[in-house]
C-alpha positions as CSV (number, residue, x, y, z in Angstrom):
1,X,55.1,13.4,37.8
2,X,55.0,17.0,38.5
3,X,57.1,19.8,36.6
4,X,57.0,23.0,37.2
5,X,54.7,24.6,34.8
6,X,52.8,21.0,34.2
7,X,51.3,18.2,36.5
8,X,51.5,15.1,34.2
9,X,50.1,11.5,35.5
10,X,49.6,8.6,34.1
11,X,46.6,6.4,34.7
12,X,47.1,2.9,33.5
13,X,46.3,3.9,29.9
14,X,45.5,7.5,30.4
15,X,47.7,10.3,30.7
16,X,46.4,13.7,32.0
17,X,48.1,16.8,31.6
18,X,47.5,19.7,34.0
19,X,49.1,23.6,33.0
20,X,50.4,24.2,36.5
21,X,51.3,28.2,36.5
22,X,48.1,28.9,38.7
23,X,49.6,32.6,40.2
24,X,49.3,33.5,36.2
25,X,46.2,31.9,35.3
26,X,47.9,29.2,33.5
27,X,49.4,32.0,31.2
28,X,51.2,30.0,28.1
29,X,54.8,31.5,28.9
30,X,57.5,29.5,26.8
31,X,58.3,26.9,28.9
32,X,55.1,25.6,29.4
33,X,54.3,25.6,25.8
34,X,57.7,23.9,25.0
35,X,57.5,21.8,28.1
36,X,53.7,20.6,26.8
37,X,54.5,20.2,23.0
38,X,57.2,17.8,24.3
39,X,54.9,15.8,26.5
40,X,52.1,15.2,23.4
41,X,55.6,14.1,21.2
42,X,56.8,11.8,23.8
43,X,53.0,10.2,24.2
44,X,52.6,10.1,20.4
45,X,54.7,6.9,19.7
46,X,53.4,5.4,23.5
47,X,50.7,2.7,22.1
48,X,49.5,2.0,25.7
49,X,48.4,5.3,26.3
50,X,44.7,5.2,25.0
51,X,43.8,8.8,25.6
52,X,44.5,12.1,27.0
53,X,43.3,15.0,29.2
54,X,44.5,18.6,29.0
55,X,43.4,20.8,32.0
56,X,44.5,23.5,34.2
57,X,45.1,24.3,38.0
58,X,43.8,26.8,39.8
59,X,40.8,29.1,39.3
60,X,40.8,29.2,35.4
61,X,41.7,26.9,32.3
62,X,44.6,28.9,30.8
63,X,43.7,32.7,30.4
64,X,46.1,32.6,27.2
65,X,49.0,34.1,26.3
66,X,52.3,35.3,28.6
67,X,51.8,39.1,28.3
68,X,54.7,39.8,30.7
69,X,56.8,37.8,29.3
70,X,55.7,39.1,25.5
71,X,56.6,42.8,27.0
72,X,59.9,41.4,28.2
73,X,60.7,39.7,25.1
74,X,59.9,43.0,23.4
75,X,62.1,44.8,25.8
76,X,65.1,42.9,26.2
77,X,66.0,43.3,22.7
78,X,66.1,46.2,20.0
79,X,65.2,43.7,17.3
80,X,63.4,41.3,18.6
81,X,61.2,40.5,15.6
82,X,62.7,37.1,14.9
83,X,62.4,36.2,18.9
84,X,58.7,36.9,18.7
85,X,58.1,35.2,15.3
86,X,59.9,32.2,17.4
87,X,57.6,32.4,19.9
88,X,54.2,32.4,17.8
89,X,55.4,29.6,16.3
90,X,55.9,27.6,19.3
91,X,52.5,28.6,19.8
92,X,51.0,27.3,16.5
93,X,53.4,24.0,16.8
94,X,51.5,23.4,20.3
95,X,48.4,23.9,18.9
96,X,49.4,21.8,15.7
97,X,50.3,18.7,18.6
98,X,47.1,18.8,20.0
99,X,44.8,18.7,16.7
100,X,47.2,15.9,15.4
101,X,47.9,13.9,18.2
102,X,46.7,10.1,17.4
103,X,45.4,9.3,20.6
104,X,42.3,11.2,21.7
105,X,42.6,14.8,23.2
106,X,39.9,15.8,25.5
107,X,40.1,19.4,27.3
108,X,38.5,20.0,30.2
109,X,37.6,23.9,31.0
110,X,37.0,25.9,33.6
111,X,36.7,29.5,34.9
112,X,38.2,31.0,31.5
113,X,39.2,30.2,28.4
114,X,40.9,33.2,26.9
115,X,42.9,33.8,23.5
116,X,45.4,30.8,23.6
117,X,43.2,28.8,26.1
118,X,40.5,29.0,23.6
119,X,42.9,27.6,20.8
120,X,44.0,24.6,23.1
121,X,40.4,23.9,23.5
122,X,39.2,24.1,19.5
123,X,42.4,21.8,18.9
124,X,41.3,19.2,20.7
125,X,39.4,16.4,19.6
126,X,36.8,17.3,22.7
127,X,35.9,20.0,24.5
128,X,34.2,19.7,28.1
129,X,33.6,23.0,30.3
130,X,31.9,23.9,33.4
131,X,28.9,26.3,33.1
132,X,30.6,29.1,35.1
133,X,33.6,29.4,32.3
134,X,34.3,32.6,30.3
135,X,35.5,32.5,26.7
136,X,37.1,35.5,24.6
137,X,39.9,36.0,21.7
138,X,41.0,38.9,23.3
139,X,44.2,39.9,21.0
140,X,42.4,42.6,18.8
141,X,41.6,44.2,22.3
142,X,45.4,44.3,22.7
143,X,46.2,45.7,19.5
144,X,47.7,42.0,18.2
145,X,45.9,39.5,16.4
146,X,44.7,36.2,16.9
147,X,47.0,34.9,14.5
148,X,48.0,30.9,15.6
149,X,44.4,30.5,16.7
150,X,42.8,31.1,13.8
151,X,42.4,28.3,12.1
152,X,41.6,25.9,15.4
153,X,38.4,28.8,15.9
154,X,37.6,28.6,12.2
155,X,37.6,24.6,12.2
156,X,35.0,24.3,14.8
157,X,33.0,27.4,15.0
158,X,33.0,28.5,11.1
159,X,34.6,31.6,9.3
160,X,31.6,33.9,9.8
161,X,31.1,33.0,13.7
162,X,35.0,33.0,14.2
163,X,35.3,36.4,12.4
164,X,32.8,38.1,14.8
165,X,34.7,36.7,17.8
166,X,38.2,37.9,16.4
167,X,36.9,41.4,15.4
168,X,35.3,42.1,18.6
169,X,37.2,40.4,21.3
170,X,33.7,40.2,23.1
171,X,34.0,37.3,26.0
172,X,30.9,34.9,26.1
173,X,29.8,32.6,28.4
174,X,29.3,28.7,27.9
175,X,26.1,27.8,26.1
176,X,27.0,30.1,23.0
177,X,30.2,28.4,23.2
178,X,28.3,25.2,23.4
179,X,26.2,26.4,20.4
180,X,28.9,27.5,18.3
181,X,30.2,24.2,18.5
182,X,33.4,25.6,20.6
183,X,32.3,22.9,23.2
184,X,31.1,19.7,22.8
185,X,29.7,19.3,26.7
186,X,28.8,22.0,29.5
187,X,28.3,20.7,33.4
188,X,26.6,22.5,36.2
189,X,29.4,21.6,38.2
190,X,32.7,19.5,39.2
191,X,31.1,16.6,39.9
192,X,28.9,16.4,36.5
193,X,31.6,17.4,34.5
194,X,34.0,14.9,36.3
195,X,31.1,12.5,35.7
196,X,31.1,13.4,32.3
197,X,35.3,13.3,31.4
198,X,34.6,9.8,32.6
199,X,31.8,8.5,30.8
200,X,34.0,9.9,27.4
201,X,36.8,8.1,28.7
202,X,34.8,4.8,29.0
203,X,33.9,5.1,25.5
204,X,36.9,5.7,24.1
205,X,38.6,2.8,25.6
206,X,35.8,0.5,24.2
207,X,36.5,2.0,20.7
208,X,39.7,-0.2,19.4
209,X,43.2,1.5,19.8
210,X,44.7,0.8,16.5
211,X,41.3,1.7,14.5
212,X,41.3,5.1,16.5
213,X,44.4,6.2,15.1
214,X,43.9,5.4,11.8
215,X,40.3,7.1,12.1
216,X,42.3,10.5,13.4
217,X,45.0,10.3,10.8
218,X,42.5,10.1,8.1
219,X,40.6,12.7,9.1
220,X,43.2,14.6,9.1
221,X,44.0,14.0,5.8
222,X,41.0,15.3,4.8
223,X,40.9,18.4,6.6
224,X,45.0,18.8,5.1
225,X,46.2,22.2,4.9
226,X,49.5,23.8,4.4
227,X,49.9,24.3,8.1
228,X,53.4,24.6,8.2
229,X,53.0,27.4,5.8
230,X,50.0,28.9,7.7
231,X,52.3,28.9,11.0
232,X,55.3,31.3,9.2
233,X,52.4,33.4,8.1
234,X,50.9,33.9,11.4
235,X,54.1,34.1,13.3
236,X,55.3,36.8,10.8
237,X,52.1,38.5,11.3
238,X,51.7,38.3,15.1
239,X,55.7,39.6,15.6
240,X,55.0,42.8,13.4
241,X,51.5,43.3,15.7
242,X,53.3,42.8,18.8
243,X,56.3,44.8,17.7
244,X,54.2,47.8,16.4
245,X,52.9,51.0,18.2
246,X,49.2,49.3,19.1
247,X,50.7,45.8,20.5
248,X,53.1,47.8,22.9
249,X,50.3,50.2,24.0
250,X,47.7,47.0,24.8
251,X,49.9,45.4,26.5
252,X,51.1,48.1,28.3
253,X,47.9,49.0,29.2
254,X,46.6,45.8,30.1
255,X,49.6,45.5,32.4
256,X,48.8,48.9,33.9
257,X,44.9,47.9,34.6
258,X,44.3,51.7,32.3
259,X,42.1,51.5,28.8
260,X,43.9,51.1,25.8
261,X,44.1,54.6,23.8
262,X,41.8,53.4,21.0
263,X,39.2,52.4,23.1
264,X,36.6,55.0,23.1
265,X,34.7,55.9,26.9
């Protein structure tokens, strides 16, 4: 089945799910992040369905967040704090699917992983990338924040480490991802890492169905937050950054290919 931000197919007891805005570099506009939260609700309930993949088309993984379509949103209306706030918290709801969904996750990476491509990656239950990708929380860079991410980066990589990403916006290559924990596997190349997506798959499906569930819920329970609380804080946070002076002038200037005027020569 093909949609037109998203290439889902189903594999006897597999379903993989392929971001499909190539053109954009899998850019997280909001109907591919409503159109993908839907998909990981309809699977949820779906017992057959043993595991899942989340990839992307094209030369990169998902280079993060809609910037076009945040500048339009920003544009199209004089107060359009609540419409932003709407939109980060799609964001954190998609992210929330991933990290709870009962049947395995596994995200498989590829030329970048920015911002919001990073989040889908540290919500997943497994992360595989090719040794070529390019990682970086970008959104201070932008004058916004990486405010729905956060606590996805701070699960797997740890405050400290996930502080010095956020607060630098540097972009790092695979094995410090790899080290941080960000991944779990890098491959030289397609066929290794295909190799690799495989051998997982194998193992999960030799791990009982019904016992993997209940292993996932209870780890959740034990890593329970107040995430519906933590999502109206970011959102509120993220709509006043991208509705102030600096998110307008990174954008702006990250649309216009010219250097942001805080960033010094």
């Amino acid at each position: 089945m093909t949609d037109t931000t998203l290439n889902i197919t189903r594999e006897t007891d597999w379903l993989t799910l392929e971001l499909n805005r190539p053109d954009s570099r899998n850019a997280l506009s909001p109907e591919l992040i409503s159109t993908l939260t839907s998909e990981l609700v309809r699977a949820r309930e779906d017992i057959s369905i043993r595991g899942m993949t989340l990839r992307g088309a094209g030369e990169v993984f998902c280079a993060g967040g809609d910037l076009k379509g945040f500048r339009a949103l920003n544009n199209e209306h004089e107060s359009s704090l609540e419409d932003i706030h709407t939109a980060s918290r799609e964001t954190g709801r998609l992210l929330r699917a991933v990290a709870l969904q009962p049947q395995p996750v596994i995200v498989v990476a590829h030329g970048a992983a920015m911002a919001g491509g990073l989040g889908l990656m540290a919500a997943a239950d497994i992360a595989i990338v090719h040794a070529d990708t390019r990682f970086a929380l970008t959104e201070t860079r932008l004058g916004l924040i990486p405010a729905q991410i956060a606590p996805w980066i701070v699960r797997r990589a740890g405050t400290i480490a996930a502080k010095r990403l956020m607060l630098t916006g540097a972009a790092f290559a695979a094995d410090e991802a790899l080290a941080l924990g960000l991944a779990d596997f890098v491959e030289s190349d397609e066929e290794r890492l295909q190799e690799r997506l495989e051998r997982i798959k194998g193992d999960i499906r030799s791990c009982a169905p019904g016992a993997n569930r209940t292993t996932k819920a209870l780890m959740q329970h034990l890593e329970a937050q107040t995430l519906d609380d933590f999502i109206e804080r970011a959102a509120d946070a993220f709509s006043q950054a991208l509705a102030g002076e600096e998110g307008q002038q990174g954008i702006q200037s990250f649309l216009d290919r010219s250097p942001p005027p805080w960033r010094s020569n």
